[in-house]
KESEPA-446517 format. One record per residue (C-alpha): x, y, z. Coordinates in nm, 4 decimals, decimal comma. Each point is the difference from the previous one (the first is absolute). Layout:
+----------+----------+----------+
:       px :       py :       pz :
+----------+----------+----------+
:        X :        Y :        Z :
...
+----------+----------+----------+
***
This chain:
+----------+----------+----------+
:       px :       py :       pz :
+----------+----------+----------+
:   1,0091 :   1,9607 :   0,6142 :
:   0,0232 :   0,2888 :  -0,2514 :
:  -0,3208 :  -0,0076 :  -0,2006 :
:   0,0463 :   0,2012 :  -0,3504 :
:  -0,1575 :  -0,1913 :  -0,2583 :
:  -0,0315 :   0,1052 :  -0,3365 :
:  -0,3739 :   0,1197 :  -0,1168 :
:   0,0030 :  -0,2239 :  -0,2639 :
:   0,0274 :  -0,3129 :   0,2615 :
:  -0,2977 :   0,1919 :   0,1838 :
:  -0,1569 :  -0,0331 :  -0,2799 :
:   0,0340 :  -0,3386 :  -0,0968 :
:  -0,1306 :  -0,0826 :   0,3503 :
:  -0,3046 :   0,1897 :  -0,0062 :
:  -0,0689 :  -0,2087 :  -0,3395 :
:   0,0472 :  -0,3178 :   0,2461 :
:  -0,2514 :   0,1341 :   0,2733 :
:  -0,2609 :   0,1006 :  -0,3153 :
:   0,0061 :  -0,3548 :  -0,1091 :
:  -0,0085 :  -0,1073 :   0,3904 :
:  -0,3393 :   0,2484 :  -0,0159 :
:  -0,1269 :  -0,2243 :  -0,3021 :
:   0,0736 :  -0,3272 :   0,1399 :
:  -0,2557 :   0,0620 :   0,3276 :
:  -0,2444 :   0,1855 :  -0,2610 :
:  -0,0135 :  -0,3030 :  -0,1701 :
:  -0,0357 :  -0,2188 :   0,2701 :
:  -0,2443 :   0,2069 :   0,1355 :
:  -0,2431 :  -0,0842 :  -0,3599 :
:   0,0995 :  -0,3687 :   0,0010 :
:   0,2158 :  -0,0058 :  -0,2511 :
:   0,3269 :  -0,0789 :   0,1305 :
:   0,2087 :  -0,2725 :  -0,0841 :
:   0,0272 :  -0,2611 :   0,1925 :
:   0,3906 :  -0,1123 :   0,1681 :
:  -0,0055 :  -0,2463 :  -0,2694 :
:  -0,0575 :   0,2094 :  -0,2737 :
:   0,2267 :   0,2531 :   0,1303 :
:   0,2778 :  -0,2486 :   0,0693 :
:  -0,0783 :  -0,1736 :  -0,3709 :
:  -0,0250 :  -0,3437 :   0,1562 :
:  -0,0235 :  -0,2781 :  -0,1516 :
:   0,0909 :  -0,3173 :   0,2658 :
:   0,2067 :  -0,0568 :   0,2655 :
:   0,3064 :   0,1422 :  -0,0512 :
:   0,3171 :  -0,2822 :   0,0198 :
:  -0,1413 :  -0,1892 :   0,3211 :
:   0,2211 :  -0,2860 :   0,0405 :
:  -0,1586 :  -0,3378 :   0,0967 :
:   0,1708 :  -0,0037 :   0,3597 :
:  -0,2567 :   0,0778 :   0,2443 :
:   0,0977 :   0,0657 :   0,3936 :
:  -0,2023 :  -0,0521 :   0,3056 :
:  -0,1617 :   0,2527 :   0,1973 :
:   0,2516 :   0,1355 :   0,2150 :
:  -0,3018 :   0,1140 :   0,2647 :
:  -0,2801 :  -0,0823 :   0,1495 :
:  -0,2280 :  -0,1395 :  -0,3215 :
:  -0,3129 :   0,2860 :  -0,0136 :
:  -0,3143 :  -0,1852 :  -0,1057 :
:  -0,2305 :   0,2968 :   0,0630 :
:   0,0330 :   0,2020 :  -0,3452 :
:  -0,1542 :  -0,1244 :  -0,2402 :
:  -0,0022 :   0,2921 :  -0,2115 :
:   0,2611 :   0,1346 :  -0,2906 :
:   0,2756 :   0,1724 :   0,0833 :
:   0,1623 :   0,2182 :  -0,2452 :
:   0,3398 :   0,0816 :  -0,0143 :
:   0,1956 :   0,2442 :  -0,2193 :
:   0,3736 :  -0,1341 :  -0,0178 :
:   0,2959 :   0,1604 :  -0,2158 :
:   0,3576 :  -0,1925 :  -0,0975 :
:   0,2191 :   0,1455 :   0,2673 :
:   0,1800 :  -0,2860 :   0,1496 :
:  -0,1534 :  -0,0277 :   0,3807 :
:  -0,1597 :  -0,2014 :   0,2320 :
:  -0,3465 :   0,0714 :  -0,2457 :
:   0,1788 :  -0,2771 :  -0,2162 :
:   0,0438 :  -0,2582 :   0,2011 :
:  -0,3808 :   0,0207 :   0,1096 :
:  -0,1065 :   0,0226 :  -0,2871 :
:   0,2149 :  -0,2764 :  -0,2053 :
:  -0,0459 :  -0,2515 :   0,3085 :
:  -0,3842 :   0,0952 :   0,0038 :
:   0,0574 :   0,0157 :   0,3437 :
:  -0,3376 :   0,2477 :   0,0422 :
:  -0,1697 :  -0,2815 :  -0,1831 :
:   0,0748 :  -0,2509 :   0,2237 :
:  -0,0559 :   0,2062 :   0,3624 :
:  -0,3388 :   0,1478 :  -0,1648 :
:  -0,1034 :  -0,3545 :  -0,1162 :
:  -0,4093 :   0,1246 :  -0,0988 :
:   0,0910 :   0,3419 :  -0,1406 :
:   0,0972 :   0,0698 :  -0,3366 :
:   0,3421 :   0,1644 :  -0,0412 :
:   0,0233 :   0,2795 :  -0,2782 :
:   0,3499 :   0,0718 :  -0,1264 :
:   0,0055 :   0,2557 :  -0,2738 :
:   0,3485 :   0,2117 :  -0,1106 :
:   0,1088 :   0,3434 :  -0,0285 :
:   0,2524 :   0,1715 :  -0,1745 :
:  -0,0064 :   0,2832 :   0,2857 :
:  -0,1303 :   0,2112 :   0,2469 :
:  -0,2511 :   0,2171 :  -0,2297 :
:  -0,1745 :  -0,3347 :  -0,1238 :
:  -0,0612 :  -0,1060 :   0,3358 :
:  -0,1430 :   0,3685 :   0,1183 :
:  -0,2146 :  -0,0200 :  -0,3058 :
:  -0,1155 :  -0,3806 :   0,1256 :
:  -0,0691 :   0,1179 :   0,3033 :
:  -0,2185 :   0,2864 :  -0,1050 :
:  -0,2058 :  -0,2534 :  -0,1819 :
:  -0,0554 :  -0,2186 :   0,3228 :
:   0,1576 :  -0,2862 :  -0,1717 :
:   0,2224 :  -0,0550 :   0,2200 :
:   0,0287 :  -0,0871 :   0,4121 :
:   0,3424 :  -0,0376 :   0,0483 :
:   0,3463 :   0,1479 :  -0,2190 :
:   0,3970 :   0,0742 :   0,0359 :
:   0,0134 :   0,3675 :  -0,1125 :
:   0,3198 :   0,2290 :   0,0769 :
:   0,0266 :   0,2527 :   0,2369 :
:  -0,0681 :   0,2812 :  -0,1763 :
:  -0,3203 :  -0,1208 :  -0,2387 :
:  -0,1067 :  -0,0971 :   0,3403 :
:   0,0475 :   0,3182 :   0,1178 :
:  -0,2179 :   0,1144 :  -0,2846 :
:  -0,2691 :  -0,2521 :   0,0514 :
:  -0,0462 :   0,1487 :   0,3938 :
:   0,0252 :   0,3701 :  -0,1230 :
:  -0,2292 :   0,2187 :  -0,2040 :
:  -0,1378 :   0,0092 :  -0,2840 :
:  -0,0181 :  -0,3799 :   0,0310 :
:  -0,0283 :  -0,0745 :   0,3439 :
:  -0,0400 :  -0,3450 :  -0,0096 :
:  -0,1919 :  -0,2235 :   0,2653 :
:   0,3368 :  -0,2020 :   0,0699 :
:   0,2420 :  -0,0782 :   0,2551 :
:   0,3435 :  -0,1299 :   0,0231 :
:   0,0474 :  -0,3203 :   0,1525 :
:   0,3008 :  -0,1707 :  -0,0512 :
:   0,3467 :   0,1122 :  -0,0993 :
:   0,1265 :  -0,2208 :  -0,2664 :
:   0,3523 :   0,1616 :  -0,0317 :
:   0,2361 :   0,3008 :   0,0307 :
:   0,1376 :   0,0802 :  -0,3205 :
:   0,3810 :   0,0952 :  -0,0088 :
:   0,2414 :  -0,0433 :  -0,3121 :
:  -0,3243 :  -0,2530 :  -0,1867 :
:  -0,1105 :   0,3535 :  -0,1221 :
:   0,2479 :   0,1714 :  -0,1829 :
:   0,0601 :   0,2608 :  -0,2899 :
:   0,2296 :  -0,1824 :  -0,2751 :
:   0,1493 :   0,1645 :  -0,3288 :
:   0,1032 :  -0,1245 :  -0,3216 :
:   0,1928 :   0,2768 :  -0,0915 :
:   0,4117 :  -0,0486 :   0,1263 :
:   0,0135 :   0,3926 :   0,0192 :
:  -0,2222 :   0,0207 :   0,3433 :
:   0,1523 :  -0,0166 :   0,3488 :
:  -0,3219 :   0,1812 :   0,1931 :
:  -0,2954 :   0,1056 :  -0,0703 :
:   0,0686 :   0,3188 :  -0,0499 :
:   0,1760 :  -0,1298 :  -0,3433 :
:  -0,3359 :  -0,0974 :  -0,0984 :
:  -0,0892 :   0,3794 :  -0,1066 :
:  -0,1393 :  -0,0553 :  -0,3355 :
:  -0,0945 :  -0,3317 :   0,0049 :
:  -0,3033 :  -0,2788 :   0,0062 :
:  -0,0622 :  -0,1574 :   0,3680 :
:  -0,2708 :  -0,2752 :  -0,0220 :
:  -0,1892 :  -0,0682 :   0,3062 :
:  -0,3662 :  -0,1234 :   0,1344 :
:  -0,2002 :   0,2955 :   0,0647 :
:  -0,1661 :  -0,0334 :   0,3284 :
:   0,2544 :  -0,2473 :   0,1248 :
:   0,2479 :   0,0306 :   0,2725 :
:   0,2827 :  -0,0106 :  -0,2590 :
:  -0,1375 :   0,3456 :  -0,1503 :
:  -0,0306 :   0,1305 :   0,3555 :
:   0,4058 :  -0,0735 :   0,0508 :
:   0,0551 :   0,1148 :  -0,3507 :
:  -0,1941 :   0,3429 :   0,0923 :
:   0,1764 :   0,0176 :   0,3063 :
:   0,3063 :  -0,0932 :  -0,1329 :
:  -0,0592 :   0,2950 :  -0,2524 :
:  -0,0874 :   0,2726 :   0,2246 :
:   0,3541 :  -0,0816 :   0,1921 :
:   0,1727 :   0,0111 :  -0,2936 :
:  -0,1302 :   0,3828 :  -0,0572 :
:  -0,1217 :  -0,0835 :  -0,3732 :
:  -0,2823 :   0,2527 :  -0,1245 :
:  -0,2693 :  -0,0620 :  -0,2548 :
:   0,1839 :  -0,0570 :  -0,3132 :
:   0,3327 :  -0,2030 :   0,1641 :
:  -0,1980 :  -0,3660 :  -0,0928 :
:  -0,2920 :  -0,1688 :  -0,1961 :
:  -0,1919 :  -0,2097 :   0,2099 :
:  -0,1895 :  -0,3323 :  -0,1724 :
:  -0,2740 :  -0,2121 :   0,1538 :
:   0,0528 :  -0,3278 :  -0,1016 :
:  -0,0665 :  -0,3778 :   0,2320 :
:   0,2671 :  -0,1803 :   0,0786 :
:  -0,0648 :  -0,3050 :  -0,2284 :
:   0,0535 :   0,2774 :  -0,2991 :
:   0,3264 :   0,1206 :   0,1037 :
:   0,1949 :  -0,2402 :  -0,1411 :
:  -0,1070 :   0,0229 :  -0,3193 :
:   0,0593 :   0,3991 :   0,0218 :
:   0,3800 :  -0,0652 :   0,0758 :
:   0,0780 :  -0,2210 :  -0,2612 :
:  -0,1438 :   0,2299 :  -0,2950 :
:   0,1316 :   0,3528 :   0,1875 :
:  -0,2931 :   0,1440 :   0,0868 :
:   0,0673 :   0,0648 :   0,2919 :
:   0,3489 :   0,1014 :   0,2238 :
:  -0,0768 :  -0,0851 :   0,3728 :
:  -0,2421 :  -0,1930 :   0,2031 :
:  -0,1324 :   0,0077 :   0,3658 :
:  -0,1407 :  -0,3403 :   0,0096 :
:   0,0852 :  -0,3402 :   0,2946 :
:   0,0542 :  -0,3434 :  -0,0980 :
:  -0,0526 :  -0,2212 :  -0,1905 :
:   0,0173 :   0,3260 :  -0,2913 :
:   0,2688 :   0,1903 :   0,2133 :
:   0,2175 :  -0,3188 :  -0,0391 :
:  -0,1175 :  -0,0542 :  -0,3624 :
:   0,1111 :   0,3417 :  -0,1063 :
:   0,3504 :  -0,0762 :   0,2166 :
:   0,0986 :  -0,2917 :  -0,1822 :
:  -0,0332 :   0,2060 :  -0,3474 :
:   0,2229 :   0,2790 :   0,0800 :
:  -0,1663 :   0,1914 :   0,2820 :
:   0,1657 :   0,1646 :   0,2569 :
:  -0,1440 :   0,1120 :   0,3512 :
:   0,0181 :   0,3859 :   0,0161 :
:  -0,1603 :  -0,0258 :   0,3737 :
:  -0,3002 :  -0,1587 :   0,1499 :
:  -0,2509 :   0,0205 :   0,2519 :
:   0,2187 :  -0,1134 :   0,2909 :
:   0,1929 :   0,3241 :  -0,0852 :
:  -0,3532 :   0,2112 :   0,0009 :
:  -0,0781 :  -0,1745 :   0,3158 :
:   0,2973 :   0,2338 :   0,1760 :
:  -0,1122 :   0,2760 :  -0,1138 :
:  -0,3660 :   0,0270 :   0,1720 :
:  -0,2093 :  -0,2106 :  -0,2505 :
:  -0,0101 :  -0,3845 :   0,1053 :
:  -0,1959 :  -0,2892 :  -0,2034 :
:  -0,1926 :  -0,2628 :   0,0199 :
:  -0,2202 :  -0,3194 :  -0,1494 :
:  -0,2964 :   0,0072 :   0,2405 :
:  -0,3211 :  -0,1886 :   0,0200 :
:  -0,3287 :   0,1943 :  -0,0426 :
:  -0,3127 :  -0,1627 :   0,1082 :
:  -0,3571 :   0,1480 :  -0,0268 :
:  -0,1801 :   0,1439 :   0,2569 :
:  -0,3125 :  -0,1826 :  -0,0325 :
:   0,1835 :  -0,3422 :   0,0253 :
:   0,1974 :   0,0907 :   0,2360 :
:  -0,2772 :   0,0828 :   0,2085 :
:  -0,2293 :  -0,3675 :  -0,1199 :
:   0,2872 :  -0,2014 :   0,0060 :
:   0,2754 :   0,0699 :   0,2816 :
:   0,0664 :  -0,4226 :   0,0124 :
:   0,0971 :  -0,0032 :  -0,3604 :
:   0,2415 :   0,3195 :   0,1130 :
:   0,1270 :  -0,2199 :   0,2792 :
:   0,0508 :  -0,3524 :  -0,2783 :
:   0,1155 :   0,2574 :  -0,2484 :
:   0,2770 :   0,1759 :   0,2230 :
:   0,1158 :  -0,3541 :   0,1146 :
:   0,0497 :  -0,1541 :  -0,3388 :
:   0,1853 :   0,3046 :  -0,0830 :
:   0,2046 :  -0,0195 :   0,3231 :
:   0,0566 :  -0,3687 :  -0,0520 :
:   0,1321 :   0,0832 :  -0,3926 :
:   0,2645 :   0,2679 :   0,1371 :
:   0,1200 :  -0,2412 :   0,2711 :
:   0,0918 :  -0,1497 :  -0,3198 :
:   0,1291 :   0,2328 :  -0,2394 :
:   0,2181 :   0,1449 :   0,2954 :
:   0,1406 :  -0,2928 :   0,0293 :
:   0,0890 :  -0,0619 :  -0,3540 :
:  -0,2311 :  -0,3162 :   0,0194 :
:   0,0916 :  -0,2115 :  -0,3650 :
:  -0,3872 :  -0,0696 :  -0,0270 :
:  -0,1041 :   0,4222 :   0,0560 :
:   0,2845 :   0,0803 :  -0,2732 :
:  -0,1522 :  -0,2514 :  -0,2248 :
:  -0,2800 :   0,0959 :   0,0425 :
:   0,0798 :   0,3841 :  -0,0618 :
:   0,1794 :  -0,1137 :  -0,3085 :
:  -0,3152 :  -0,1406 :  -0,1435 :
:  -0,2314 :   0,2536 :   0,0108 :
:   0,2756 :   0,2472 :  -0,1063 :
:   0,1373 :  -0,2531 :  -0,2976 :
:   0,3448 :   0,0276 :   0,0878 :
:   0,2709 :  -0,2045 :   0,1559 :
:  -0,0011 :  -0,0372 :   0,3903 :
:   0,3840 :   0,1184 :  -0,0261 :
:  -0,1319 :   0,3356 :  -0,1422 :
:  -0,2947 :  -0,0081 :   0,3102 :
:   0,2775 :   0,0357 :   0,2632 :
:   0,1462 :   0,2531 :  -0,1889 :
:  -0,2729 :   0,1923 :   0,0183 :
:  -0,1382 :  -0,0427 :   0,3509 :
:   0,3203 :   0,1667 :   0,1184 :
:  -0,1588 :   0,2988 :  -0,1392 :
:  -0,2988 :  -0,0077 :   0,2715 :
:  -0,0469 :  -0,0231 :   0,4195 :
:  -0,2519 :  -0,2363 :   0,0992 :
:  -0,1909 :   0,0425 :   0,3250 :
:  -0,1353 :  -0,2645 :   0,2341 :
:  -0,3463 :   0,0440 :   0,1337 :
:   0,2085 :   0,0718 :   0,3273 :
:   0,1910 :   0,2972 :  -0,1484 :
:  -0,3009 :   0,1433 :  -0,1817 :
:  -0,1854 :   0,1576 :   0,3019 :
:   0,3024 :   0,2095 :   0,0751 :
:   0,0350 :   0,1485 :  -0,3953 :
:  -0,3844 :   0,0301 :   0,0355 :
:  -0,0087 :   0,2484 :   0,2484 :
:   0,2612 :   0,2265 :  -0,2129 :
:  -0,1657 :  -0,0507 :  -0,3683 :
:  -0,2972 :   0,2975 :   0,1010 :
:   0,2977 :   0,2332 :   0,0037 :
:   0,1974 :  -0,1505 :  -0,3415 :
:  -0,3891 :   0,0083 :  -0,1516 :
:  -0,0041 :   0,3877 :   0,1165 :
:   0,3352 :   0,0790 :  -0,1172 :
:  -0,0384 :  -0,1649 :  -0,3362 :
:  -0,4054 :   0,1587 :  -0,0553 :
:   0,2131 :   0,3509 :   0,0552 :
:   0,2514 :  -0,0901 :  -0,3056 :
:  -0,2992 :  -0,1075 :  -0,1985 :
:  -0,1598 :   0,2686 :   0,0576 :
:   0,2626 :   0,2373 :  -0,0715 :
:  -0,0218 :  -0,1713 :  -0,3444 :
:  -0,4083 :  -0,0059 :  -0,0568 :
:   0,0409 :  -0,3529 :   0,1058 :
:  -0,3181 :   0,0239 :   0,2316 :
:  -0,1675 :   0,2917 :   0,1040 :
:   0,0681 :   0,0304 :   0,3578 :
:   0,1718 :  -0,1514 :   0,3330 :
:  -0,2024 :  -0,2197 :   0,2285 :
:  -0,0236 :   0,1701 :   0,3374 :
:   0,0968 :  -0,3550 :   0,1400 :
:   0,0633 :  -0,3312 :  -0,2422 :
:  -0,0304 :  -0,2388 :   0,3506 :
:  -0,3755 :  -0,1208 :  -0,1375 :
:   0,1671 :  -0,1350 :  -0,2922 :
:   0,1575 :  -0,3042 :   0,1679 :
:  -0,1339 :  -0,3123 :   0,1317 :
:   0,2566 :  -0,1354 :   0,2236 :
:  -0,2563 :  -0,2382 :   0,2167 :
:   0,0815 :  -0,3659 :  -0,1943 :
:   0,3833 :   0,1080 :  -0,0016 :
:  -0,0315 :   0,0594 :   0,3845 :
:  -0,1791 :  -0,4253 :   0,0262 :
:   0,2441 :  -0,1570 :  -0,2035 :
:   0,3370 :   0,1634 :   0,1370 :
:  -0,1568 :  -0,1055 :   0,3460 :
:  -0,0027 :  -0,3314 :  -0,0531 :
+----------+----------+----------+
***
């Protein structure tokens, strides 16, 4: 992958990895923010009132809380979630949902300790194993590989690639995997430091962005990427297309260390449920897309539009992409790094994945 990115991209990332800095400063005095706060919750967020079963054996020895850091990307995360399927296979814990807009909300989370378990894209979670943040975390569950879910759309008829963009505003998540494609994306194209302005902005404020001008391409997934399609967007290319060239992504599931460690069974009931819920979605089950298209707020039509955009692995497919993620983590930490996106390359990245309750549950 040709590298060349512009200084003023460098820079932008450096700003990123200051704030990074801050966030474990502050954590380190006590006065980070809690998930909640981060997240801005206020309530469960669109739970139906259809409740399934446990899908596994019931697990009657935690009776702690167990928080979990969830974002609206339509996935098997859903379906637990909306079917409070964790609430009914960890019948004496307490079950913690709170949302996040993206990847840099749930670094900052976990850099407050305020949260055990999180779906974070590849590269934040590159990040959150690198330095300067270096985060006591480990993967544990892949949740999806993203294909044409993440693209880069336009508004403006006149732009056929990307390289048409020269000149103009690209919105995009900082932090997220959608600004890693982007920057790869980018660097392919050739551009140098003046070709495009880059803006930080959340998903949820795209939309708003497109409709008054502000703003002349996105990099974003569904439900936004669709949003921004159905008001005159058109898909420029998208992270399948980045995938080819060297720089694959994915929606993974970051636990931390520490309850990893304590709590392996709640792994085990954890990676079941989840296993159980892509049985589902893989199967275009009516009750997963409902339940998908409540927590997202849209139509279960527009759900299996969008799930087209994604792979989803069985517990029994994950242990082979396992053992090749260390080497996609070590390929993408040298692109970030290339960019002041962390500060150096692991020697090895295997520590940073827990594959031990995948392993139990495909065996059964």
């Amino acid at each position: 992958m040709s590298i060349g990115l512009n200084k003023t991209l460098t820079r932008k990332a450096l700003s990123l990895l200051a704030v990074g800095a801050a966030v474990l400063s502050m954590a380190a005095c006590g006065q980070m923010k809690t998930a909640d706060q981060i997240a801005g919750n206020t309530g469960d967020s669109g739970a139906s009132s259809a409740a399934g079963k446990c899908p596994t054996d019931v697990n009657n020895d935690f009776t702690g809380t167990l928080r979990v850091g969830w974002q609206a990307i339509p996935n098997a995360d859903l379906v637990v979630k909306d079917q409070k399927l964790l609430e009914n296979c960890l019948p004496k814990a307490k079950i913690q949902w709170s949302q996040f807009n993206s990847g840099a909300d749930v670094l900052q989370a976990f850099g407050a300790k305020s949260l055990d378990i999180a779906l974070l894209g590849s590269s934040p979670s590159v990040k959150a194993v690198s330095k300067p943040l270096d985060l006591p975390v480990q993967v544990v569950w892949i949740n999806d590989v993203i294909g044409d879910a993440e693209s880069l759309v336009t508004r403006d008829s006149g732009v056929s690639s990307i390289k048409d963009l020269k000149g103009k505003t690209i919105a995009v998540p900082f932090g997220s995997t959608s600004h890693f494609s982007l920057l790869s994306a980018l660097s392919d194209a050739g551009l140098n430091d003046s070709d495009v302005k880059l803006v930080n902005l959340d998903p949820d404020k795209m939309p708003a962005a497109w409709q008054r001008g502000e703003i002349d391409a996105a990099w974003v997934w569904d439900p936004v990427l669709s949003e921004l399609k159905s008001n005159g967007g058109k898909t420029v290319t998208s992270s399948a297309e980045t995938a080819k060239t060297g720089a694959p992504t994915y929606d993974l599931e970051l636990a931390t260390s520490a309850f990893v460690k304590a709590n392996p069974g709640v792994l085990k009931t954890w990676t079941a449920v989840e296993n159980h819920a892509v049985g589902q979605v893989r199967d275009g089950d009516a009750a997963a897309i409902d339940s998908i298209a409540v927590q997202l707020n849209e139509k279960p039509d527009q759900v299996k539009q969008q799930l087209k955009g994604y792979s989803y692995l069985a517990a029994a497919d994950q242990e082979k992409s396992f053992a090749q993620l260390p080497d996609v983590f070590a390929k993408t930490a040298k692109f970030l790094k290339s960019q002041g996106g962390v500060d150096s390359v692991n020697s090895s990245y295997d520590s940073a994945f827990y594959a031990d309750a995948i392993k139990e549950v495909s065996a059964k």
